[in-house]
Structure formats: structure tokens, C-alpha cells
C-alpha positions as CSV (number, residue, x, y, z in Angstrom):
1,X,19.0,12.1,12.7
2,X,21.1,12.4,9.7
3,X,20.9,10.8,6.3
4,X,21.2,7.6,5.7
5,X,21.6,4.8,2.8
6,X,20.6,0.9,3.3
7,X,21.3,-1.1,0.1
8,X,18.9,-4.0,0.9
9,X,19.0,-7.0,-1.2
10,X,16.0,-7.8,-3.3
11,X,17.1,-10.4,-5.5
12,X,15.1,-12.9,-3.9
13,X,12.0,-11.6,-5.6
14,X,10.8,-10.9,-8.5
15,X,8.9,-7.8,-7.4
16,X,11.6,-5.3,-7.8
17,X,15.2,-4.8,-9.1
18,X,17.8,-4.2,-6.5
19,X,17.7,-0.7,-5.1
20,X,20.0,1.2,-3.3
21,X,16.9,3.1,-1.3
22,X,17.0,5.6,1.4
23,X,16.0,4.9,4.9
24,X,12.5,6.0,5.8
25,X,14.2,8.4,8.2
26,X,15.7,10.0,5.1
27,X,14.3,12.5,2.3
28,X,11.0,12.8,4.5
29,X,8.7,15.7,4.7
30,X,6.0,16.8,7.4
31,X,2.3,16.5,6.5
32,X,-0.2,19.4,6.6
33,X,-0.7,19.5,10.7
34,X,-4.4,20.0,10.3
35,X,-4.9,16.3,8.4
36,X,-2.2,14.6,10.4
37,X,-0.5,12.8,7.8
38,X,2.9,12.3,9.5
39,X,5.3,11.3,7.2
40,X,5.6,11.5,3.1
41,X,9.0,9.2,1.6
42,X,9.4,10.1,-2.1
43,X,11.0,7.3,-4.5
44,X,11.8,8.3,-8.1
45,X,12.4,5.4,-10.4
46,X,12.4,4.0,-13.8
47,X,9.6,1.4,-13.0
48,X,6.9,1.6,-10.6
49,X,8.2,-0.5,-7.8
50,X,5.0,-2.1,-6.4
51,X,4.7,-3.6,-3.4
52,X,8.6,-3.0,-3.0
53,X,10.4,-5.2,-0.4
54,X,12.7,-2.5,-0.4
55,X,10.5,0.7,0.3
56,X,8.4,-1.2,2.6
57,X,11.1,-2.9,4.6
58,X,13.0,0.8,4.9
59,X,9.8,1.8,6.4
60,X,8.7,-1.0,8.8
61,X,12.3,-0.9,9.6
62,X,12.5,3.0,10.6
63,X,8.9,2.5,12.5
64,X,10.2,-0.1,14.5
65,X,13.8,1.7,15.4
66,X,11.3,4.3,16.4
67,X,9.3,2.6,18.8
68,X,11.7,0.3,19.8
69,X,12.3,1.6,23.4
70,X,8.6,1.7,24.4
71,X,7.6,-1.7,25.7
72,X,6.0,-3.9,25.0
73,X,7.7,-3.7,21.0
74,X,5.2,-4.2,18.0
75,X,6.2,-7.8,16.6
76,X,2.9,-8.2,14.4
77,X,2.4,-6.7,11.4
78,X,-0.8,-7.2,8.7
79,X,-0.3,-6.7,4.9
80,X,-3.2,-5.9,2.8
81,X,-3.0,-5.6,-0.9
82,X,-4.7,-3.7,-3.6
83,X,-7.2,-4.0,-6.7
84,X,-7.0,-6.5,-9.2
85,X,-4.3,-8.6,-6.9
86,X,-4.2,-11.1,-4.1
87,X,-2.3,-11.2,-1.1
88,X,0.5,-13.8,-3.1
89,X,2.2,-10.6,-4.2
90,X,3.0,-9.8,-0.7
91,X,5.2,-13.0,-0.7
92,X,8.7,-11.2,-0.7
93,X,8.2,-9.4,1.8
94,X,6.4,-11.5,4.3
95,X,9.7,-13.9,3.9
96,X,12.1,-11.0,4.9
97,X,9.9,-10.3,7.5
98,X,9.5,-13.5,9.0
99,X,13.0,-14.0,8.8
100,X,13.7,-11.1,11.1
101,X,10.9,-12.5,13.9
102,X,7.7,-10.6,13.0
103,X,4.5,-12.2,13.4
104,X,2.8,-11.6,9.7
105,X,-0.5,-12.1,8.3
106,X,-1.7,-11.5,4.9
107,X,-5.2,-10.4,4.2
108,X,-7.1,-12.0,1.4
109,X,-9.9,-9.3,0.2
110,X,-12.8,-10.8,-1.6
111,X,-13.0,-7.0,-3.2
112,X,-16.9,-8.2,-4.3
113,X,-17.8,-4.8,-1.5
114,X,-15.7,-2.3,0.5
115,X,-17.7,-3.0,3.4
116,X,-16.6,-6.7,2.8
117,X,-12.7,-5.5,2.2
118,X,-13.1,-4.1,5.7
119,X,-14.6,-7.1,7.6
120,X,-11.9,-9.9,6.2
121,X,-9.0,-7.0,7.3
122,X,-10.7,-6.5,10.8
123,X,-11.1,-10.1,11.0
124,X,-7.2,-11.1,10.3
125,X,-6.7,-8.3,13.2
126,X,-9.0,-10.1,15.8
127,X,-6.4,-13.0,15.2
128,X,-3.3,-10.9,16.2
129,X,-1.8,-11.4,19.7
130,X,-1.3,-8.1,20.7
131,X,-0.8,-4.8,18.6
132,X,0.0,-4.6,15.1
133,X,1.1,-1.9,12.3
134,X,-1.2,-2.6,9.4
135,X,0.5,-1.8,6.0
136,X,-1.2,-1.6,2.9
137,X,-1.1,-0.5,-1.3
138,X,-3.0,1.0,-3.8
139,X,-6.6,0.3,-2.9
140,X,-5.4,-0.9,0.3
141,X,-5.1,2.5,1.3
142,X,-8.8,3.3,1.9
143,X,-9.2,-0.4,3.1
144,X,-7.0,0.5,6.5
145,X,-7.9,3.8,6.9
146,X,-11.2,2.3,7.3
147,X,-10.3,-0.5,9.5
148,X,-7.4,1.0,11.0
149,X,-9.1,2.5,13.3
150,X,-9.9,-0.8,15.3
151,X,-8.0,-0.9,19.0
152,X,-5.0,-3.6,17.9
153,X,-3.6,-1.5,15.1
154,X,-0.9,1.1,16.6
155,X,0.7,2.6,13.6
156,X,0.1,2.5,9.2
157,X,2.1,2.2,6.3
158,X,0.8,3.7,3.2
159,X,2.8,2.1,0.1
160,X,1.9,4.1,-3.1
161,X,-1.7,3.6,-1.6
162,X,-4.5,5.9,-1.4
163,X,-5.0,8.0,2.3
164,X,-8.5,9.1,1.8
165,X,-9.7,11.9,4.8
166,X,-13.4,11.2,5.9
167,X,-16.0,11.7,3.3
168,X,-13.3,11.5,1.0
169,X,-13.4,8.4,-1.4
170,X,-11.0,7.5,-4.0
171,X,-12.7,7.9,-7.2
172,X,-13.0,11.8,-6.7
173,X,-9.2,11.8,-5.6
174,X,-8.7,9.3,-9.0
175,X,-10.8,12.6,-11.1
176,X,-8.7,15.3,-9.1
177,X,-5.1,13.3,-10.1
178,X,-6.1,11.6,-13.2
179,X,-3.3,8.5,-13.7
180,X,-1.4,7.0,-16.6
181,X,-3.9,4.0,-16.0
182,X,-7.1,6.0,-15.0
183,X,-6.1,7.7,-19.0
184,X,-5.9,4.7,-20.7
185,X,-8.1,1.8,-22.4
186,X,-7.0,-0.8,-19.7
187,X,-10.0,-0.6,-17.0
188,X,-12.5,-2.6,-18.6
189,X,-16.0,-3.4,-16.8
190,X,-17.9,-6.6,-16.5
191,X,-22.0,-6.5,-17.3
192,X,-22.6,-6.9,-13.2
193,X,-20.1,-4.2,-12.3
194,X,-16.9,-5.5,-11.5
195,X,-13.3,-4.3,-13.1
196,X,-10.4,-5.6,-13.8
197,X,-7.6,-4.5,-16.5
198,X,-7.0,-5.5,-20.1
199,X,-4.4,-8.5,-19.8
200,X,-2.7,-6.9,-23.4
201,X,-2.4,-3.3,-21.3
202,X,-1.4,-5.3,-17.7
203,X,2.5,-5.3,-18.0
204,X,2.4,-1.5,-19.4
205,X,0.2,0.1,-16.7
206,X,-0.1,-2.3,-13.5
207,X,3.5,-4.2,-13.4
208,X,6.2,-2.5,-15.2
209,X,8.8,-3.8,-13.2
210,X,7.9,-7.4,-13.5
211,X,9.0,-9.9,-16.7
212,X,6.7,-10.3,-19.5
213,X,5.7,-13.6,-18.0
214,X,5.0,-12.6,-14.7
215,X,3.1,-10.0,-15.8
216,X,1.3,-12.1,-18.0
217,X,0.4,-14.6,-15.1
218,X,-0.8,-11.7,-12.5
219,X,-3.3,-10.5,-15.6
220,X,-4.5,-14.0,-16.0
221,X,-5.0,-14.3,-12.5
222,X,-6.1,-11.0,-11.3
223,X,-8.9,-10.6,-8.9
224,X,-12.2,-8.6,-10.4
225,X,-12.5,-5.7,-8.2
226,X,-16.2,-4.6,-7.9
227,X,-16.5,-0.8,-9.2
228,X,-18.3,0.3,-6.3
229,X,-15.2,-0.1,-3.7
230,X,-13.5,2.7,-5.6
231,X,-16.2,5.3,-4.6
232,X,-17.0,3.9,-1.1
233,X,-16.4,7.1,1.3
234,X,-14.9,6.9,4.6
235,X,-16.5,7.2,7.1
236,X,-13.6,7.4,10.1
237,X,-9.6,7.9,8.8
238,X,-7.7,6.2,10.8
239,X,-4.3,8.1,10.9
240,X,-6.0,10.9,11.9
241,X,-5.5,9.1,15.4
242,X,-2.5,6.8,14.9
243,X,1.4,6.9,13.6
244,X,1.4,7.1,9.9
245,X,3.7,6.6,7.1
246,X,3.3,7.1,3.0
247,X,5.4,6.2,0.7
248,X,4.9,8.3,-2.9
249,X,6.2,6.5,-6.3
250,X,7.3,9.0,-8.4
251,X,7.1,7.2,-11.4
252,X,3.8,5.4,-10.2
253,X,1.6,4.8,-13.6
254,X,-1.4,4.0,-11.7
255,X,-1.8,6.5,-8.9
256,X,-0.6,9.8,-9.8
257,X,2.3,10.7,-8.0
258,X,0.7,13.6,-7.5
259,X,-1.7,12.7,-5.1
260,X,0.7,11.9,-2.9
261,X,2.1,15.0,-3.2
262,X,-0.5,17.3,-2.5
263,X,0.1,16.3,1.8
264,X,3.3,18.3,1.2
265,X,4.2,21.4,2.7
């Protein structure tokens, strides 16, 4: 297949600035064979691009177009967000996506224990109606490769998340590719364990490409993510046995790019 360009609209959200962003079948790159990573997508930007409708609908779109002559064809899809958020930031995309006739669900993580992170994703999976891709970013990442591996879930999307191996955990991959974030002042730590980031350092590290006010909002309202979750290990990875996609931000401030980049050849 050769290269190709979608300009897809994304001024219906406040996520991201319009992009003109490749195709998920374009500017991709193998993964080691031996870990089974199968796809890296590489983005370089000015701002971070979280939770990009753009990225992730370039993705769900080439995974589909993939799959799309094997019956029956995957209609449900399960988004799953990462530290310090809620699942409201998933809102752009789930529109686009219900708009086009996918079945979507949005898990809400109490992030109070990995082990808990796992159950509320498994248990918005028992409510599917057949199989699903599960997507998921930044702490999601270790969230679905966890509970990916449950029968429903047929392919996953990695957006600038973490894809932990098993006995891997992603504190020690955080150490290995310190982050702009993991540098800073901005993780702070409750007296009973839980983080969350300094509202003054929010906009700078954790939402770049968002408006001051926005920004300001999310840091008011961010979820405290207990500091244990970062250093569960994993016990099964889940794309070692299903279709898998990753999408690296280049200019990512809170996982280093890096990491993504190490599943090169």
C-alpha cells in the first residue's frame, strides 16, 4: 500500500489543533519479532497531541480497513484513559466515532489500585456485544495490556501509552526514559500515597495543546492516581497474542518519546 495523507477535521474539539496526519498505514515501522509489537506510527509536533482525535481515528480507521473483509466486522470499540484524567477527555473522539456507527464505551478508572483499573476495564468489556478493539493512553497502556487479554478484545491501540512486556512495569520503563514530566517539580504526592500534578506546572507538562482555561479546568479536576499503579508489573501482555498498534508522540513531554522508540528496528 502506498502513502497516504487524510486531513481530518478536528475543529470540533478542543483536544487538538487541526492536523494534516498521515494514515496509520503510512510512515510505519515493524516491531522487534521476538516481542510482537506490530506496528509503531511516529507523529512529530509542536504540542503533545493527547488523546488526538486525529491520530487515533487514522488508526482505528486503518485497523478497521484491515479487517474489514473478515466477517463478522469489529463495530465495538472501548476507550480507556490515563493518570490524573477521566474518561471526559475521550469526548471528541467518542462523537466521531459514534457518528460513523461504532458501538463505544468509555472506561471510568477509579485509579485508587491497578488491580481495580483492571476490573472496571474488564467489566465495561463483559458489557460488549461481541468483539471489540480496546484503545487506550498513557497509563492506559499497562491498564489493557493487562486486561486485554480477556476473550472479547481482538485487536489494541496504543496512543502515546505505555506497552509494558510481562514483569515489566512502568516505573522502571519511566527510570530507563526519564520524561520532561518525570524531570520536573510537577508530580506531587499526597500523605496516603496518591499523585497528581501541580495545577501551576499542569498546562506546561500534561496539556500543552489545550487553552490556558482548559488546562486550568483538567488540573482542578484531575483524578489522584495512587502511586502504586505506576509500579504494578504485568503479569500477561496482551499483544503478545493479539493485533497491536502504537502510536509514538515525538514531542510527548510526559512519556519520553523514546520509549516508544526503543520497539524499533
Amino acid at each position: 500500500m502506498g502513502r497516504q495523507r487524510a486531513s481530518v477535521p478536528c475543529s470540533a474539539t478542543s483536544l487538538v489543533s487541526e492536523l494534516d496526519v498521515p494514515t496509520a498505514s503510512s510512515e510505519r515501522s515493524k516491531i522487534l519479532k521476538h516481542n510482537k509489537r506490530n506496528e509503531v506510527i511516529k507523529m512529530t509536533s509542536t504540542k503533545r497531541g493527547t488523546q488526538s482525535l486525529c491520530i487515533v481515528l487514522s488508526i482505528l480507521t486503518y485497523w478497521t480497513l484491515s479487517v474489514q473483509s473478515e466477517p463478522p466486522r469489529v463495530r465495538n470499540i472501548v476507550l480507556v484513559h490515563g493518570a490524573w484524567a477521566d474518561g471526559s477527555g475521550w469526548k471528541g473522539v467518542y462523537d466521531i466515532l459514534v457518528k460513523d456507527g461504532y458501538n463505544v464505551s468509555i472506561v471510568q478508572e477509579p485509579e485508587t489500585s491497578f488491580k481495580e483499573d483492571v476490573a472496571a476495564t474488564k467489566r465495561v468489556l463483559a458489557q460488549q456485544d461481541g468483539p471489540c478493539i480496546l484503545v487506550a493512553h498513557s497509563y492506559g497502556g499497562a491498564v489493557i495490556t493487562e486486561a486485554g487479554t480477556d476473550p472479547s478484545v481482538v485487536g489494541l491501540v496504543y496512543i502515546a501509552a505505555h506497552m509494558p512486556d510481562a514483569g515489566e512495569n512502568e516505573a522502571d520503563d519511566g527510570k530507563r526514559f526519564p520524561s520532561d514530566l518525570s524531570k520536573s517539580t510537577a508530580i506531587k504526592k499526597t500523605a496516603d500515597g496518591f499523585t497528581y500534578l501541580d495545577p501551576a506546572q499542569f498546562h506546561e507538562y500534561f496539556a500543552a495543546d489545550l487553552s490556558a482555561e482548559q488546562a486550568d479546568f483538567m488540573a482542578r479536576s484531575q483524578v489522584l492516581n495512587a502511586a502504586d499503579n505506576f509500579k504494578a508489573v504485568i503479569t500477561t501482555a496482551a499483544w503478545r497474542s493479539k493485533p497491536s498498534w502504537m502510536l509514538v508522540a515525538a514531542k510527548d513531554r510526559t512519556i519520553n518519546p523514546d520509549l516508544g522508540k526503543k520497539l524499533q528496528l
